[in-house]
N, C-alpha and C positions, 0 to 999 in steps of 0.2 A: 847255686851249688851244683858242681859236676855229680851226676849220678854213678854210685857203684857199678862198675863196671860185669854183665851178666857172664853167666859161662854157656857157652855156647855147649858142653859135652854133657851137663846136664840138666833134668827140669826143676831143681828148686835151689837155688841160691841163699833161703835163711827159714829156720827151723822154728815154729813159733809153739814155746810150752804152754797149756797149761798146767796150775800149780797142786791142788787138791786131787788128789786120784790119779792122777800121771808121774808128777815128781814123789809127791807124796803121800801115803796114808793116812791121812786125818782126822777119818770119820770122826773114829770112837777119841780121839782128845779133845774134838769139840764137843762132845757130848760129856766127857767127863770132866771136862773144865766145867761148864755152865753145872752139875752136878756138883762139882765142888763149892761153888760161887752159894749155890739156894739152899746148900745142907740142911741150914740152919732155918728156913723159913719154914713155918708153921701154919700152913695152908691147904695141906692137901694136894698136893702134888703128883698127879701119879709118875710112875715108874720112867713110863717112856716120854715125858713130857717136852724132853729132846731131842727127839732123834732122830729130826730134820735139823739138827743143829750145821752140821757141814754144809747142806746146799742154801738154807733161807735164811733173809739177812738177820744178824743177831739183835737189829730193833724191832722189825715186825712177829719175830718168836717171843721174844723177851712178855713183849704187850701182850701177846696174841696170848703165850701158856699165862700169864697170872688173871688177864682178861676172863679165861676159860675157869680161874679158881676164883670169879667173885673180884679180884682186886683191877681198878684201873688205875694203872701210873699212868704221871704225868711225864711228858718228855724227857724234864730233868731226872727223873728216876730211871726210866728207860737208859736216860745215857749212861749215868751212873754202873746200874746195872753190868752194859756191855762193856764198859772200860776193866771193872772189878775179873770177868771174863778173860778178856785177853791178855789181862795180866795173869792170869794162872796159865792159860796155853800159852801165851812164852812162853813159863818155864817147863810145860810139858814138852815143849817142842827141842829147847835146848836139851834138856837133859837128857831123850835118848830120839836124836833126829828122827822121825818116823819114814826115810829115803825110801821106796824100792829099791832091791837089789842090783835090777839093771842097767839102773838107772843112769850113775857115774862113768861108768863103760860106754855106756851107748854116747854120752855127752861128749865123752875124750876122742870117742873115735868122729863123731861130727866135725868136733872143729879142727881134727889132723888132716878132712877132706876141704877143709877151705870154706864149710857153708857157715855161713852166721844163728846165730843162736840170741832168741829173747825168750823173757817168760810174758804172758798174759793170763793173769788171774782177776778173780773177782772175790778174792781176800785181801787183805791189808798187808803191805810192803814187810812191814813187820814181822808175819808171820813167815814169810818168806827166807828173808835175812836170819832169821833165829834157827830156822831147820835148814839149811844151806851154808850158812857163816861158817860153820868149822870145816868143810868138805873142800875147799877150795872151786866148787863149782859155778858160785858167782861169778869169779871170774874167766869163765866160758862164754857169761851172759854178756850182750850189750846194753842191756837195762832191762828194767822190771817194768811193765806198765800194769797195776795194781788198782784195788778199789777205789783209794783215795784221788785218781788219775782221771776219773771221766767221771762224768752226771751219773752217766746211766752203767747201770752193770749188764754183762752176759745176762738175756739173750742178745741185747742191744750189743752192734758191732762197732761201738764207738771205741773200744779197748784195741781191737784187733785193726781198726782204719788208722788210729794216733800208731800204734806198731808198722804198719806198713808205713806212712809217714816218717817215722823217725830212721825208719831203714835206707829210705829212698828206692822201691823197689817195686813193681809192679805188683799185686797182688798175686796174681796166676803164678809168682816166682818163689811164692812163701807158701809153707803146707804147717795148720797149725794140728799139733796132738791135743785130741779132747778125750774126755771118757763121759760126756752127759750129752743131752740132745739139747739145752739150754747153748752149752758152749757148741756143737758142731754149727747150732745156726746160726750164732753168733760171728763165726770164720765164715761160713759159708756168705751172711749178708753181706762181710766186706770183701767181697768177690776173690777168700784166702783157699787155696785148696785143703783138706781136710782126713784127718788117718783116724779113725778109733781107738782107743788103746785099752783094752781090759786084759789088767793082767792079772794073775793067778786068784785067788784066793777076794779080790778085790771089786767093791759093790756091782762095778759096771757087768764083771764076769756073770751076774745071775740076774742081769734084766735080761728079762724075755721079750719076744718079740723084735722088730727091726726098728732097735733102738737109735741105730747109727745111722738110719734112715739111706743106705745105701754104700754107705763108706766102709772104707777097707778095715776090716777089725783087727787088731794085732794083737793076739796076746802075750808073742813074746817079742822086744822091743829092739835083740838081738835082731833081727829080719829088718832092720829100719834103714839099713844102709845101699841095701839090695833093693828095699820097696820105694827109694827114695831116686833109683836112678831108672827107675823107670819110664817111657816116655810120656806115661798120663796117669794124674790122681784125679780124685772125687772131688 
């Protein structure tokens, strides 16, 4: 297969998202899904019992909070569990997209410059499609490479290496947006160039320290056009 043909006028030819904390704000629906889900169990539970729910997988939490209240499931319950879950975030997700604001803008003006656009998350396709599906902004995308898509999730770069593959495209030509240090090493291992993105009000905003491990932080996503035709990223 003939290779995409590069642009010589500038350095990144396809823009690689991720989904949680970039596109979207999720935190607290993952949190209040699974809160929804255990209302009713009668164990003792405390308060904050998820609220690592956005970043850890929803099998090793599920185990891991009821393990901590005395109960051990068995897989089959675990699965159970996480299925009963993301049926309630669909419909938190559909019913009021949780998008950042600049987010639409920044995407229409991308691909009016010609660069290609994917997502790569380390949530399920699903969740994707459900907060994105009414906006028209899927189709910006040239596909979703999602949880269900590799073995291994972020920090492993197997998500980000199947996107450079499916692009056909040197890596050094793709800059993915993260906002975690899981996902920047993740881009970074499959040798992707790399931007930060915390934007207002949102988790990454109030990690301390040099979270982005050197990478350019953006807090507003408006600058991405300008930071993007630069002649070198991180």
């Amino acid at each position: 297969m003939e290779l995409p043909k590069l642009n010589p006028n500038r350095s990144v030819d396809a823009v690689l998202w991720d989904f949680d904390g970039v596109i979207a704000r999720t935190e607290n629906l993952h949190v209040a899904a699974w809160q929804r889900v255990v209302r009713h169990v009668e164990i003792g539970l405390p308060a904050d019992a998820f609220k690592t729910a956005a970043t850890e997988d929803d099998r090793d939490l599920v185990a891991r909070v009821f393990e901590s209240a005395g109960v051990s499931l068995h897989t089959s319950q675990v699965l159970s569990w996480c299925a009963a879950k993301q049926e309630v975030l669909i419909q938190l997700l559909k019913m009021a997209p949780p998008i950042y604001p600049s987010v639409p803008d920044v995407m229409r003006s991308i691909a009016t410059q010609g660069i290609r656009q994917a997502i790569v998350t380390s949530t399920w396709r699903a969740n994707v499609q459900a907060t994105l599906g009414g906006s028209k902004l899927l189709e910006l995308m040239e596909f979703i490479i999602a949880k269900e898509d590799v073995a291994r999730p972020k920090p492993s770069p197997d998500g980000y290496r199947l996107a450079v593959q499916r692009l056909g495209l040197p890596p050094s030509r793709c800059v993915a947006l993260e906002d975690s240090p899981t996902g920047l090493s993740a881009a970074r291992s499959s040798g992707v160039s790399v931007l930060a993105v915390a934007h207002p009000f949102s988790p990454a905003e109030s990690r301390g320290g040099n979270w982005a491990g050197g990478a350019r932080v953006m807090s507003d996503l408006s600058q991405l056009a300008t930071v993007l035709a630069a002649s070198e990223l991180a």
